[in-house]
C-alpha positions in Angstrom: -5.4 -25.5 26.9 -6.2 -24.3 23.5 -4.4 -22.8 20.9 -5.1 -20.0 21.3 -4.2 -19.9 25.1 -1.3 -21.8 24.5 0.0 -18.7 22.4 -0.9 -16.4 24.9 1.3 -18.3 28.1 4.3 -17.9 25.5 6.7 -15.8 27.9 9.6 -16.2 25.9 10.6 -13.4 22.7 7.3 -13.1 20.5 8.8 -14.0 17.5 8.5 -17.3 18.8 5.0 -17.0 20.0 3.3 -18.9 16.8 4.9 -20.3 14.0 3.9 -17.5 11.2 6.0 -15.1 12.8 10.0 -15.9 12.2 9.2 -18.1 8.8 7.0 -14.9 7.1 9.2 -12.4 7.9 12.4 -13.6 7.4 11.2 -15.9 4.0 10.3 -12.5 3.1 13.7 -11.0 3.3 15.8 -13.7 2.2 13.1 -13.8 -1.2 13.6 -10.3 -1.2 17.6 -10.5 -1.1 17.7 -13.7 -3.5 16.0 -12.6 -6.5 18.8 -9.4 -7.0 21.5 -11.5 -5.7 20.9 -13.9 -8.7 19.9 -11.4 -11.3 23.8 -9.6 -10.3 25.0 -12.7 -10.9 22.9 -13.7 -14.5 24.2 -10.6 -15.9 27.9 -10.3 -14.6 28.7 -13.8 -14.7 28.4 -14.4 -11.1 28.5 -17.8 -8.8 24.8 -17.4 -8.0 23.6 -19.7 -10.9 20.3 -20.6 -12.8 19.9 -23.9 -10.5 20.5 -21.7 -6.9 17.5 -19.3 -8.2 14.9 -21.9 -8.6 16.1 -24.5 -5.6 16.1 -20.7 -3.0 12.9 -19.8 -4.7 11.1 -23.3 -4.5 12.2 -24.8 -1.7 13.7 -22.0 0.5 11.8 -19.1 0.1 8.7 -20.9 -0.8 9.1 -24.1 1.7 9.3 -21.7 4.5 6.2 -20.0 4.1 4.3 -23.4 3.9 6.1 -24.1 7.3 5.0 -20.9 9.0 1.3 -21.5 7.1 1.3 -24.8 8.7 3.0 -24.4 12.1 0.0 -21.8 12.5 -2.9 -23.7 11.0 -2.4 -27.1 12.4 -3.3 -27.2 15.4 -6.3 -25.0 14.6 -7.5 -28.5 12.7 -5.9 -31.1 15.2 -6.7 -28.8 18.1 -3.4 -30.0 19.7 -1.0 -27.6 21.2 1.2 -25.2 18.6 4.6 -25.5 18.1 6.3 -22.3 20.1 9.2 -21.3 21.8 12.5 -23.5 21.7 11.3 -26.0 19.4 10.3 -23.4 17.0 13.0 -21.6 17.4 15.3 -25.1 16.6 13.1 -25.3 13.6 13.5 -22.1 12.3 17.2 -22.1 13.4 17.1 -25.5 10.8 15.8 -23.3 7.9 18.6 -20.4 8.5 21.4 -23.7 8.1 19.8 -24.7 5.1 19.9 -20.7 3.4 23.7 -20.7 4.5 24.5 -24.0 3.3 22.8 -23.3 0.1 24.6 -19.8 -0.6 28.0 -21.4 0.3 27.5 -24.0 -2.0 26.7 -21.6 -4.6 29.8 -19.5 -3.8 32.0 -22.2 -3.6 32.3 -24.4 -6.8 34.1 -27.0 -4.6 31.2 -28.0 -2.4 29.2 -28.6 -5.2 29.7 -32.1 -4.9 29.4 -32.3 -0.9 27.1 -33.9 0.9 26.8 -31.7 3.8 24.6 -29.2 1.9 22.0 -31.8 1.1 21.7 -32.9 4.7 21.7 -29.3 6.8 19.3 -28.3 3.8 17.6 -31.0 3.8 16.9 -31.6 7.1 14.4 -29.1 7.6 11.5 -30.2 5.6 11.6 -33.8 7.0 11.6 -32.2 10.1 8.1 -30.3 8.9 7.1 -33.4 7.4 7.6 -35.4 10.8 5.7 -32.5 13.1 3.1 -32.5 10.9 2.2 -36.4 10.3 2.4 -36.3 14.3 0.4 -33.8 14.7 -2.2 -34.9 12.2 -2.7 -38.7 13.3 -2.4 -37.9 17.1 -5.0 -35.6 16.6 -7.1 -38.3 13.8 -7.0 -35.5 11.5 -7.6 -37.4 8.7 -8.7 -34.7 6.7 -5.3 -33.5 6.2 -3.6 -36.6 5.9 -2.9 -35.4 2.3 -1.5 -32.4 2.9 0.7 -33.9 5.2 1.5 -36.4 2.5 2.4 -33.5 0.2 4.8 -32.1 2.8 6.6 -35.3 2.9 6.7 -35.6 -1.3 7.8 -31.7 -0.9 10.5 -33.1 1.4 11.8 -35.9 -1.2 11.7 -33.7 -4.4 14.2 -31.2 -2.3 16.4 -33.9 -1.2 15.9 -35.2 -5.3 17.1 -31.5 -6.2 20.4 -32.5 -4.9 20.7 -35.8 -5.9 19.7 -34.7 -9.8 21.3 -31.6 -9.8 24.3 -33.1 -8.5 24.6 -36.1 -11.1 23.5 -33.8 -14.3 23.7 -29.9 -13.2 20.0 -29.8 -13.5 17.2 -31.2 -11.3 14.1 -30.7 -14.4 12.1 -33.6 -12.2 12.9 -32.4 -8.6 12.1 -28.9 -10.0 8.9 -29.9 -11.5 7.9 -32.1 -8.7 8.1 -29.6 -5.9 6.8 -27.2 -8.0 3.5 -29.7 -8.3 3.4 -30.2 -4.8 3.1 -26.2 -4.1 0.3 -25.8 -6.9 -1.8 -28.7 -5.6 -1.8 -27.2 -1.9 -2.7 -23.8 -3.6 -5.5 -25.4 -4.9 -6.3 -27.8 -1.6 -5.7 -24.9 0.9 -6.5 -21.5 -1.5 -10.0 -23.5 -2.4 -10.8 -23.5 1.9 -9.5 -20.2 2.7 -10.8 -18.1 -0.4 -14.3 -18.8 -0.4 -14.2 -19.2 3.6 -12.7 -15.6 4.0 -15.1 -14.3 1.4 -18.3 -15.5 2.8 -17.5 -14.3 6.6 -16.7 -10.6 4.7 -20.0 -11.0 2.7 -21.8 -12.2 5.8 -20.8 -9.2 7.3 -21.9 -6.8 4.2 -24.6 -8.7 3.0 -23.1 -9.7 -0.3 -23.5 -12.2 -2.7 -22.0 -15.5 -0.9 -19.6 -18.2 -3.0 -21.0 -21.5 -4.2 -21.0 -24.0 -1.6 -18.2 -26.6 -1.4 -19.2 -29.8 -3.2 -18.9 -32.6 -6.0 -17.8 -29.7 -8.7 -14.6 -28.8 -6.0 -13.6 -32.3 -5.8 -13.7 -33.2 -9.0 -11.5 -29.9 -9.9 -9.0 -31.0 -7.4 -8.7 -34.7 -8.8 -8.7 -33.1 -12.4 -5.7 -31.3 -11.0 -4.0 -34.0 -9.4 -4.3 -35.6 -12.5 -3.0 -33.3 -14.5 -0.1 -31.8 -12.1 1.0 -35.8 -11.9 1.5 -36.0 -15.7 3.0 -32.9 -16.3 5.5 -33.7 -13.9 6.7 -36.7 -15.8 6.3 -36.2 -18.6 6.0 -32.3 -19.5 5.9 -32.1 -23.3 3.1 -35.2 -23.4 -0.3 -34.0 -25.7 -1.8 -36.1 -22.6 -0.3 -34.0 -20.3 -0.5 -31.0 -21.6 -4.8 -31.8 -22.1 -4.9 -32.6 -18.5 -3.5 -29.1 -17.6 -5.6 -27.3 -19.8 -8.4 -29.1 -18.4 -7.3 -28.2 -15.0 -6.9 -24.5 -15.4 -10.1 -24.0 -17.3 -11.7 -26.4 -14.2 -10.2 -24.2 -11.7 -11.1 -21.0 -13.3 -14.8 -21.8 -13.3 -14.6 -23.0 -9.0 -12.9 -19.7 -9.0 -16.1 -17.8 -10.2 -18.2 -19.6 -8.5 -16.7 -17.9 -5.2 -18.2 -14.0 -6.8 -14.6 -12.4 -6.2 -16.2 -9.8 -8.4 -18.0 -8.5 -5.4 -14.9 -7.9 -3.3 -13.5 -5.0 -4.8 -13.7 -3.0 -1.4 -11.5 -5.2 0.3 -8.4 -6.1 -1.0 -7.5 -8.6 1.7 -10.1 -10.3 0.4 -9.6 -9.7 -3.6 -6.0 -10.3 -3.7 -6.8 -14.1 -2.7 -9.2 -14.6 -5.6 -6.1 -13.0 -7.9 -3.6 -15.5 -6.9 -6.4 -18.4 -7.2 -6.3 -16.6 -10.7 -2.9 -16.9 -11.7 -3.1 -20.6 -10.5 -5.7 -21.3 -12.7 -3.2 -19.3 -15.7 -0.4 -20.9 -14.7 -1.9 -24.1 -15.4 -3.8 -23.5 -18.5 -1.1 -21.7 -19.6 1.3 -24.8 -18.8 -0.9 -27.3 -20.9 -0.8 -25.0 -23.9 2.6 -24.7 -24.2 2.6 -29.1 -24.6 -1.0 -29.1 -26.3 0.7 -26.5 -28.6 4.0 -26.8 -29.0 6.1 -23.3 -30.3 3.2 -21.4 -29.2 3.4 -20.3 -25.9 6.7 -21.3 -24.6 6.6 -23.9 -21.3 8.2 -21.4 -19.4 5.7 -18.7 -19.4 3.2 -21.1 -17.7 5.9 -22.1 -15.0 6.2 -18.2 -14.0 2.6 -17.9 -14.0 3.0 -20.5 -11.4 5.6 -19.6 -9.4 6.0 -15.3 -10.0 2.0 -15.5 -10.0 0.2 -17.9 -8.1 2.8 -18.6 -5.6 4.0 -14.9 -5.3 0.7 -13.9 -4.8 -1.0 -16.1 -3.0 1.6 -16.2 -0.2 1.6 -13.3 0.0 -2.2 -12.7 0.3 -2.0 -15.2 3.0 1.4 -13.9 5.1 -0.5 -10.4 5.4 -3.7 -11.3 6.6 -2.7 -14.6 8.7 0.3 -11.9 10.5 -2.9 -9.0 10.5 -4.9 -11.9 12.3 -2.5 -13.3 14.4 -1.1 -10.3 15.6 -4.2 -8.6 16.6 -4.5 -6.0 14.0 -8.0 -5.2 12.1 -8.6 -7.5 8.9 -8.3 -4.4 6.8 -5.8 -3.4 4.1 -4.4 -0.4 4.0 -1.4 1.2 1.7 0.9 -0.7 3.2 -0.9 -3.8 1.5 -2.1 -2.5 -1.4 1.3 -1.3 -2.4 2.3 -5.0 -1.8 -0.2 -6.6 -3.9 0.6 -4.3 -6.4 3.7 -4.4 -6.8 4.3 -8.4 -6.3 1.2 -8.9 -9.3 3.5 -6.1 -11.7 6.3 -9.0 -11.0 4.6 -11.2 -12.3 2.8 -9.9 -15.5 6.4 -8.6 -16.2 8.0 -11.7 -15.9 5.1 -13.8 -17.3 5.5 -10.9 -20.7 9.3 -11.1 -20.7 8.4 -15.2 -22.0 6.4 -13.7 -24.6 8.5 -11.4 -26.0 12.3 -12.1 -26.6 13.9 -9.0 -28.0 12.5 -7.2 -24.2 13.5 -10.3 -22.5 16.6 -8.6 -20.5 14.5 -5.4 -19.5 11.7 -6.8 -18.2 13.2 -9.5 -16.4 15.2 -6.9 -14.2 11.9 -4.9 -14.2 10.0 -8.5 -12.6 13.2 -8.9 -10.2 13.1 -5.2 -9.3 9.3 -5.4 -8.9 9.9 -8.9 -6.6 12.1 -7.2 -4.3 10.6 -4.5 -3.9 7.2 -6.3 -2.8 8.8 -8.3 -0.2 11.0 -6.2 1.4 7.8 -3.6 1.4 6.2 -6.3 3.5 9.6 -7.4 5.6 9.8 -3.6 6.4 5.8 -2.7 6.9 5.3 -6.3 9.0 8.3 -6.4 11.3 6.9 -4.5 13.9 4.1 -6.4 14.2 6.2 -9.9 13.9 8.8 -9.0 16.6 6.6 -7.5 18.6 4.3 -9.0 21.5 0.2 -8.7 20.3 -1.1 -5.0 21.5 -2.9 -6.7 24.1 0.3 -8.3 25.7 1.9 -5.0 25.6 
């Protein structure tokens, strides 16, 4: 039995038919809900502190989308048998534990020295980690073998969160670690799917096609690696910062080799190429601000990274994986449109507020407003199709 047909003898509630469908629309909501709750609280004085945002942005929101990506997209490259049904659902159940354990932590000064938090939280992305080193050396996928090595450094960097944030109130290296991780499998999986996507829709229009994966990819991605390594460690190294530079302007070029300029009639297609674009800031950006120190502050070229790239590009790939894998045409309509616009507004707005202090506090309720506002567009335009069997189960 394929995968495909092992979806299809799913009898049991569709949510839990493939992996996408619980962890893309429920991340969805829960980014959609955080990035208010947190602002409330950064302007009243709230519980819902600086270190909550970015562990429920990097590892919560942002770790369950890689789950549902991968849940879906491993077993296409194994060609082993999905995860579906109840040990989905136990997974997914795993990554609802570790939301509530982090809120009531955040509530609740007195558990911020607990253990249980770190385990229920924790739990979950070890879990991924496990599924998908099984799934990748049963099935002698040792293509992936990095990515799965990238889940399990994901994993540790959360669990680190914990431990540093616990011992000093901030978790700099965690944060930068698993913020590395997510960046290098932008660049790993966004460098297959982008140009992949946009040939088939060329193919099909008789467009220009993108350059050919070769030597100039690899070398990007080591570049990268590189780079993503040392600023990790050590973020305000001239080293560092000349590896990141070197890694944006890298990744900019692979980007145009792929001719998104001929995609402008599709934006399921174009709205990949953007967040490969604000990857390719994000770094550059990054490296400036420790090439050039009091130039470009280093936190403008985080929020490239994390409003941009990873705002973006998830969300380019939770609306045409859930269009896909529902049974719906690849085409965007307003629905998605609206969504990419609004989620890109976030992050120029946010990316801005860096740049200009004395606006700071209106445009970084502008960015949240903008944030929310894209994911609950997609929560509420997606559902349907999520919770709902394919049209041809019907």
């Amino acid at each position: 039995m394929n995968t495909a047909a092992a979806i299809r003898a799913h009898r049991g509630p569709a949510i839990f038919s493939i992996g996408l469908r619980p962890f893309y629309l429920f991340s969805a909501l829960w980014s959609a809900i955080a990035a208010p709750l947190w602002l409330y609280a950064f302007l009243s004085g709230g519980p819902v502190g600086l270190s909550w945002h970015v562990h429920e942005m990097l590892f919560g929101y942002t770790g369950g989308i890689v789950v549902g990506f991968l849940l879906t997209a491993v077993p296409n490259w194994t060609g082993r048998l999905p995860v579906v049904g109840t040990p989905l659902a136990l997974l997914f159940g795993l990554w609802l534990a570790g939301r509530g354990a982090m809120l009531a932590m955040a509530l609740d000064a007195n558990l911020a020295a607990a253990i249980w938090p770190l385990m229920v939280d924790g739990l979950f992305l070890f879990a991924m980690a496990f599924v998908v080193w099984r799934e990748v050396l049963t099935g002698r996928n040792w293509r992936n073998v990095p990515v799965a090595l990238m889940v399990t450094i994901f994993a540790l960097a959360n669990a680190g969160f914990h431990l540093e944030s616990g011992a000093g109130g901030v978790a700099n290296l965690s944060t930068r670690l698993g913020l590395a991780v997510v960046a290098m499998l932008i660049a790993v999986i966004g460098g297959r799917v982008t140009p992949s996507f946009t040939r088939n829709w060329q193919i099909r229009r008789g467009g220009p096609l993108p350059a050919v994966v070769g030597r100039f990819d690899a070398v990007t991605l080591a570049v990268t690696a590189v780079g993503l390594i040392a600023w990790g460690i050590a973020p305000a190294h001239p080293l560092a910062g000349a590896l990141m530079l070197s890694a944006g302007g890298l990744n900019l070029l692979r980007l145009i080799r792929w001719r998104g300029d001929a995609t402008a009639a599709e934006p399921l297609v174009w709205i990949l190429h953007l967040g490969y674009l604000w990857l390719a800031a994000g770094l550059f950006l990054t490296g400036l601000s420790a090439a050039a120190p009091g130039l470009v502050p280093p936190t403008v070229g985080v929020h490239a990274l994390t409003a941009g790239a990873i705002g973006v590009m998830t969300l380019a790939i939770m609306t045409r994986a859930s269009r896909g894998h529902t049974g719906r045409p690849l085409n965007a309509g307003k629905v998605e449109v609206l969504i990419y616009v609004l989620v890109n507004a976030a992050a120029l707005t946010r990316v801005v507020g860096g740049l200009i202090p004395d606006i700071y506090q209106p445009l970084l309720i502008a960015s949240a407003t903008l944030w929310s506002a894209a994911f609950l567009t997609f929560a509420i335009g997606y559902a349907p199709m999520l919770l709902l069997p394919r049209p041809d189960r019907r």
